[in-house]
PLY file of the C-alpha trace (Angstrom):
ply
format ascii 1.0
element vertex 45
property float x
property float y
property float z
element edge 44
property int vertex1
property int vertex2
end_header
0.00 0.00 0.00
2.57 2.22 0.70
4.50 1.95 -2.30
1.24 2.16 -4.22
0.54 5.67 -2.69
4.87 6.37 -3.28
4.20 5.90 -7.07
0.42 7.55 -7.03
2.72 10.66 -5.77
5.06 10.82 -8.35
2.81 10.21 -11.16
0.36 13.11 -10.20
3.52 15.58 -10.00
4.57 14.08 -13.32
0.73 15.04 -14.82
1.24 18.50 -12.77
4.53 18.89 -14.89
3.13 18.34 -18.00
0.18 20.49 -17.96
2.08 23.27 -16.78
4.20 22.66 -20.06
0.77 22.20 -22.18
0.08 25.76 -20.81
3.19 27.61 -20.95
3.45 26.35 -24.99
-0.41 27.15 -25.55
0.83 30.71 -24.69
3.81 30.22 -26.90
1.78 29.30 -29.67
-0.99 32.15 -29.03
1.82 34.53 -29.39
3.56 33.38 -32.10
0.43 33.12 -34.30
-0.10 36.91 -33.27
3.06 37.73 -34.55
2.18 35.59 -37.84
-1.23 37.63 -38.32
0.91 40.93 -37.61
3.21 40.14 -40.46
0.67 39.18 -42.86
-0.89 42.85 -42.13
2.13 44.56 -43.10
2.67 42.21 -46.60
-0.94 42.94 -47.32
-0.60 46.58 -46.79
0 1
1 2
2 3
3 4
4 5
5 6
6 7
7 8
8 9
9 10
10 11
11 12
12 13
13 14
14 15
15 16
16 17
17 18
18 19
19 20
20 21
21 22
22 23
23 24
24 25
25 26
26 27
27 28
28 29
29 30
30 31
31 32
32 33
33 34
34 35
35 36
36 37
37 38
38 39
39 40
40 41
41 42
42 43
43 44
């Protein structure tokens, strides 16, 4: 039981880990596609 609860641990910090990564490249990619629309303004100008 207790090693059951050890690895339960571990694998709930791993899924913590990776959704703050989902998150942080969500914003990444938000921003980057701004930037995209930005430039395809200016080439349509």
């Amino acid at each position: 039981m207790k090693n059951t609860l050890f690895i339960c641990f571990f694998v709930f910090k791993a899924v913590q880990e990776q959704q703050k990564m989902i998150e942080d490249l969500k914003t990444q990619n938000q921003n980057l596609q701004k930037q995209i629309d930005e430039l395809k303004a200016l080439i349509k100008k």
